[in-house]
C-alpha positions as CSV (number, residue, x, y, z in Angstrom):
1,X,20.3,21.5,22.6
2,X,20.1,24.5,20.1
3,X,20.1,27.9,22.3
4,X,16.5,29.7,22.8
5,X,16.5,32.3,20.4
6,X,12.6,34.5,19.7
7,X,11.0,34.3,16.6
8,X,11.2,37.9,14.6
9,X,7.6,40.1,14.8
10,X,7.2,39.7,11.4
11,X,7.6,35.8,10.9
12,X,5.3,35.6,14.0
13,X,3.0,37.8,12.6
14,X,3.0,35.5,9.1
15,X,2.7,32.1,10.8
16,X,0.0,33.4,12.8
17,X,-2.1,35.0,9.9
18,X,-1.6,32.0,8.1
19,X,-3.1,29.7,10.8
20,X,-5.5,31.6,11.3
21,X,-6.3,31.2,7.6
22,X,-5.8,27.6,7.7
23,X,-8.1,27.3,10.5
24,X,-10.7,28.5,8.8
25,X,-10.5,26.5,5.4
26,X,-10.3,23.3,7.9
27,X,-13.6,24.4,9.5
28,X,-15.4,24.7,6.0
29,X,-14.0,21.4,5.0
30,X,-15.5,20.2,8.4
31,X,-18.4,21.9,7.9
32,X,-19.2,20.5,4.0
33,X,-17.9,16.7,4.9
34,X,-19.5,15.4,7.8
35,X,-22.5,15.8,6.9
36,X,-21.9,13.8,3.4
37,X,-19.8,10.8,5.8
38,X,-22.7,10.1,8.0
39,X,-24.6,9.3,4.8
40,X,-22.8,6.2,4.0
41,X,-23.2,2.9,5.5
42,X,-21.1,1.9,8.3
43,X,-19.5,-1.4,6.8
44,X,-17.9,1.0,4.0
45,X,-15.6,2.9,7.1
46,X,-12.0,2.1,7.8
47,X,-11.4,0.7,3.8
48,X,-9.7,3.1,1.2
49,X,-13.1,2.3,-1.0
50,X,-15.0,4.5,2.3
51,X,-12.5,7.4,0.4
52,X,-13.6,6.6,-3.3
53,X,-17.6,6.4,-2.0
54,X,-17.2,9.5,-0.8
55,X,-15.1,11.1,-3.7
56,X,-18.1,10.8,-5.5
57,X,-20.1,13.5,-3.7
58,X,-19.7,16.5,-4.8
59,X,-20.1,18.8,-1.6
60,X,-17.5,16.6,-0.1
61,X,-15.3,17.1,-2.9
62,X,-15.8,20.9,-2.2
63,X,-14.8,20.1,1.6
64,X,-11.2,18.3,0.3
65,X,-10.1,21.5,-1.9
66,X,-10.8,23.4,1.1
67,X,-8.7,21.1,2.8
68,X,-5.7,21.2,0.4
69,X,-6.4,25.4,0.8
70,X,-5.8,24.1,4.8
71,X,-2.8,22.4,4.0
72,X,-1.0,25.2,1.8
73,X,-1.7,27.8,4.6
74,X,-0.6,25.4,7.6
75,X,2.8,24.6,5.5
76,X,2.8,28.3,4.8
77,X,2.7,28.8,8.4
78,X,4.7,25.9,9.8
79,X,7.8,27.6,7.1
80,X,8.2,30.5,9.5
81,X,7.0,29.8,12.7
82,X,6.6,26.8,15.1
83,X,4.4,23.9,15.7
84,X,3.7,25.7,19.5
85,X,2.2,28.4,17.8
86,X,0.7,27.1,14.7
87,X,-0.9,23.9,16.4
88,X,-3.0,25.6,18.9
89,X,-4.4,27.8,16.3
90,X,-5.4,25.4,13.8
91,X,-7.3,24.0,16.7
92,X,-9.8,26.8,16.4
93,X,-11.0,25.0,13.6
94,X,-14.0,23.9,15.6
95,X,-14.9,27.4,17.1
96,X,-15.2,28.7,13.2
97,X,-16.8,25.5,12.1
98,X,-19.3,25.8,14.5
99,X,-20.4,29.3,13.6
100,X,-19.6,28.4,9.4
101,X,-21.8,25.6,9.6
102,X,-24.5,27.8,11.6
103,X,-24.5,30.2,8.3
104,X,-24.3,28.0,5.6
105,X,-27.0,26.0,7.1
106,X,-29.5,28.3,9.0
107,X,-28.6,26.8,12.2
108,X,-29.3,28.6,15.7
109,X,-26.4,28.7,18.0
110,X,-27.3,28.2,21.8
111,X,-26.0,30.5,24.3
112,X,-23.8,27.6,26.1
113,X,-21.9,27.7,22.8
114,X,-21.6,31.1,22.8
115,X,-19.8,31.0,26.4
116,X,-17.8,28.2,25.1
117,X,-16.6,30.0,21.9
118,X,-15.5,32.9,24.3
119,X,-14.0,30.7,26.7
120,X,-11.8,28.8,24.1
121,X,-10.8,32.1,22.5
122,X,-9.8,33.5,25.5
123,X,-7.6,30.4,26.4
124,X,-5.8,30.5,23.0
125,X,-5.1,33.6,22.9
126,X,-3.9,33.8,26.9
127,X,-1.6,30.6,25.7
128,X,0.2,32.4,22.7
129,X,0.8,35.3,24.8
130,X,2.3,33.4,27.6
131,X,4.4,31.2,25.2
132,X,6.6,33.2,23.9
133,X,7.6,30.7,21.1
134,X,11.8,30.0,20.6
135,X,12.8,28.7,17.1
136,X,13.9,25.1,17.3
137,X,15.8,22.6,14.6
138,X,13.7,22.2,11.0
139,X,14.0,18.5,11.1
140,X,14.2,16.3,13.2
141,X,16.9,13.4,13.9
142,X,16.4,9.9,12.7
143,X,16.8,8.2,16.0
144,X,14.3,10.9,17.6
145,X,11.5,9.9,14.8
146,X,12.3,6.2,15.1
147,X,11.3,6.4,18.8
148,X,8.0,8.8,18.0
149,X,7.2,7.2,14.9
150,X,7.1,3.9,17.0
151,X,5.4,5.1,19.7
152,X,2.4,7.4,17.3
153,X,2.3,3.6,15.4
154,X,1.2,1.8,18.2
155,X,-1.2,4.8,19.9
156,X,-3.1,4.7,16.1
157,X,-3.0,1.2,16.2
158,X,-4.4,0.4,19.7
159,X,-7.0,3.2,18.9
160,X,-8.2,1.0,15.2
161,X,-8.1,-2.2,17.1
162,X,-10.3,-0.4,20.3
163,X,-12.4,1.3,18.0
164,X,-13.4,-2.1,15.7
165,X,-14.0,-4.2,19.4
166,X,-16.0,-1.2,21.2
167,X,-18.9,0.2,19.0
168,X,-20.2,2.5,21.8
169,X,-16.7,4.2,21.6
170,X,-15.9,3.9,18.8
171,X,-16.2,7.6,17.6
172,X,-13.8,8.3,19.7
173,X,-10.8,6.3,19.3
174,X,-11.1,7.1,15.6
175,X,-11.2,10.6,16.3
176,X,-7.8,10.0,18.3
177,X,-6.2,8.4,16.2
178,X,-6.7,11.1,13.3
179,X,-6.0,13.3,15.6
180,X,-2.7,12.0,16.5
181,X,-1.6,11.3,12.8
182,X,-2.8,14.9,11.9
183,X,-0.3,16.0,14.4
184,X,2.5,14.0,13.4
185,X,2.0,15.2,10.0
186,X,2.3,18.8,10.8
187,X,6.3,18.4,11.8
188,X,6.3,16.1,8.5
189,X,4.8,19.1,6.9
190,X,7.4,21.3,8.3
191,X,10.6,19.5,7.0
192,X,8.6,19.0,3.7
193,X,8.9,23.0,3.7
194,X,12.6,23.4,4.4
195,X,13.5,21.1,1.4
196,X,11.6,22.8,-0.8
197,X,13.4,25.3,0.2
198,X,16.0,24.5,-1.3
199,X,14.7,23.9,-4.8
200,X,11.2,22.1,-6.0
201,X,12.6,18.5,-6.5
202,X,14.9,19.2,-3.4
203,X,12.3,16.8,-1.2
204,X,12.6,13.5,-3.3
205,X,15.5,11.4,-2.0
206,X,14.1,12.6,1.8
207,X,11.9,10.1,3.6
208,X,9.6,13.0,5.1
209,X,7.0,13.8,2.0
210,X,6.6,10.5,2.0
211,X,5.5,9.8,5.2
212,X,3.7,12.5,5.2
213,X,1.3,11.0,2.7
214,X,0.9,8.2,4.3
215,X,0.1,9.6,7.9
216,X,-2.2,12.2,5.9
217,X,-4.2,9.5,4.4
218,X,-4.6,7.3,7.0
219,X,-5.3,10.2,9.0
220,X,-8.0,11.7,6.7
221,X,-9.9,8.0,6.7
222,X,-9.8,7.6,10.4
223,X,-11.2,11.3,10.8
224,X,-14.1,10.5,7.6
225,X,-14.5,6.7,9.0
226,X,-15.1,9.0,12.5
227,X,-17.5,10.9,11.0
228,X,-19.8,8.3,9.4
229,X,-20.6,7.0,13.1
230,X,-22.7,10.0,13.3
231,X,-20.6,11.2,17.0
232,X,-19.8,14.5,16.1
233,X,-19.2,15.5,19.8
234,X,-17.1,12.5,20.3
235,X,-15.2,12.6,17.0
236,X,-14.4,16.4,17.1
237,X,-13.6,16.3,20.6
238,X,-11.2,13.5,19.8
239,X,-9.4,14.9,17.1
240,X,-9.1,18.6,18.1
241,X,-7.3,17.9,21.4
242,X,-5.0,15.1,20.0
243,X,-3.7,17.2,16.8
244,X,-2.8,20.1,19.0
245,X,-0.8,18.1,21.9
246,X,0.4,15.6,19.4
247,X,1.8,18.5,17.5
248,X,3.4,20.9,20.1
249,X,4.6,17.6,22.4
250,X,6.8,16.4,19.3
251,X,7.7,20.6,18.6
252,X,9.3,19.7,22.0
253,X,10.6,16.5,21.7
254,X,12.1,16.5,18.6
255,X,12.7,19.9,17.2
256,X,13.8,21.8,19.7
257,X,10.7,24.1,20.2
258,X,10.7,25.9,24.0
259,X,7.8,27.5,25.9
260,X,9.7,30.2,27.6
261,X,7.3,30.4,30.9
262,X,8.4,31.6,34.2
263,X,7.4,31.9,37.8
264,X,4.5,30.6,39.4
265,X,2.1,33.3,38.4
266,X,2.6,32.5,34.7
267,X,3.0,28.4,35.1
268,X,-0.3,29.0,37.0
269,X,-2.0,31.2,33.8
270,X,-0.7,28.6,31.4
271,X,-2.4,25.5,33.3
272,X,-6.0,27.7,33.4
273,X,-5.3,28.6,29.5
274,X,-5.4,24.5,28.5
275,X,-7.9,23.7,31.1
276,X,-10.3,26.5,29.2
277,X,-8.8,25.4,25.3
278,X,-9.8,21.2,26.8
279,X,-13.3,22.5,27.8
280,X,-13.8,24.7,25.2
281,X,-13.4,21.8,22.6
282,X,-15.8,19.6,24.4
283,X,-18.3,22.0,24.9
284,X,-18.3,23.2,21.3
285,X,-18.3,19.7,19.8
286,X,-21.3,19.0,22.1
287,X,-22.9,22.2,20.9
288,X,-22.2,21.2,17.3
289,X,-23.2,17.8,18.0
290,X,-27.0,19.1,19.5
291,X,-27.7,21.8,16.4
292,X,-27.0,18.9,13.7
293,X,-29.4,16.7,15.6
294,X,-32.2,19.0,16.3
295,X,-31.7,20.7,13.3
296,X,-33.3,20.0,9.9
297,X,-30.7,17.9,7.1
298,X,-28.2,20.7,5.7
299,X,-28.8,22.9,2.2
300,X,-27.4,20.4,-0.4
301,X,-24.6,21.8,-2.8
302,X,-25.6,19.9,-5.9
303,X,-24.6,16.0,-4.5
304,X,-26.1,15.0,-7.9
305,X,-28.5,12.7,-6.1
């Protein structure tokens, strides 16, 4: 066990403007894909050919380079700071999605929303102040990711084969699962980072990149395949609570990471801060979920149909 030592003001103040940046390009992507997934038929989900369908829309073409934007910030981010910080902020992807898609599309946004937003905020922001995040290892051991890896295989497994034999939940298991691989490929991400850090082919006889295309693939379909079953609320939900946990629980685990909270009064602020981050992502995925139903269909960027 590495000893607890403080990330320096100024790499916590770069890892946190830079998932704050990635956080937003994630909640445009959101914001310009899900509409253009719903629109495909459901027997399409789940197979690579779902991905090419959907390559062929324009708008949601426009969502995936705001993605890759997402992705060049987050490893940005992960370079200098930890997954404890990083994660939770990416997860306010659905707060700015929320009011993005309410601006691109003329949407109204309800008051409950408006209390959620707040309520979210304020447990993010109480979390990273309590957290005090400790720099851990930049990659982790092989026996530690043959245990995790095993363990994230069968969660995204159980979650495909509950999702294909439960249609009424199906949303959500999918949302899970991307979640979950989303997570994973955040500390993937990370050591992806330190071996380009030492030069730009450094990363090619090391397992990581490669797995991290792999989980960001499969990850991406589950989250689109998600999408096309029209459960925002459930989807969202899904995803934006598994990525963050997934993320800071294998910080833990298997780099080292710490949490440096202490005394009651502080565990207690820490347990109210996750209990209002876990409602605010349920009640702003219903809230997103209500203004794309009741709303009229989106302002098209040229689709070409």
């Amino acid at each position: 066990m590495l000893l607890a030592v403080e990330l320096p003001a100024r790499q916590l103040a770069l890892a946190v403007v830079c998932s704050i940046a990635a956080a937003f390009s994630y909640a445009l992507s959101n914001v310009l894909q899900q509409h253009e997934a719903e629109q495909l038929p459901a027997d399409e989900s789940m197979h690579l050919r779902f991905l090419g369908a959907l390559a062929r829309r324009p708008r949601w073409l426009a969502g995936m380079g705001a993605d890759v934007g997402g992705f060049v910030f987050e490893a940005l981010a992960l370079g200098v700071g930890t997954l404890v910080i990083v994660e939770p902020i990416l997860a306010t992807s659905l707060l700015l999605s929320l009011f993005l898609g309410a601006a691109i599309n003329k949407r109204s946004i309800s008051g409950l929303a408006w209390i959620a937003a707040a309520v979210f905020a304020i447990g993010v922001a109480t979390f990273l102040e309590l957290v005090a995040p400790t720099k851990g290892v930049e990659v982790a051991s092989r026996h530690d990711w043959l245990i995790a890896g095993l363990c994230i295989s069968v969660f995204v497994l159980v979650c495909v084969m509950l999702a294909s034999t439960t249609r009424g939940k199906r949303a959500v298991f999918l949302g899970a699962g991307a979640g979950a691989l989303f997570g994973t490929s955040a500390l993937l991400t990370k050591a992806f980072v330190h071996y380009l850090s030492g030069g730009i082919f450094n990363w090619v006889p090391h397992w990581e990149p490669y797995a991290l295309a792999v989980s960001s693939i499969t990850g991406l379909l589950l989250a689109q395949s998600a999408f096309q079953t029209g459960s925002l609320a459930a989807a969202i939900s899904a995803e934006q609570l598994l990525q963050p946990l997934t993320g800071v629980a294998l910080g833990i685990g298997l780099l080292d990471e710490h949490i440096d909270v202490s005394g009651r009064a502080e565990v207690s602020l820490l347990i109210a801060a996750l209990i209002a981050m876990v409602w605010g992502v349920l009640a702003l995925a219903r809230a997103e979920q209500d203004v794309v139903e009741s709303d009229v269909p989106p302002i098209a960027i040229a689709d070409g149909s």
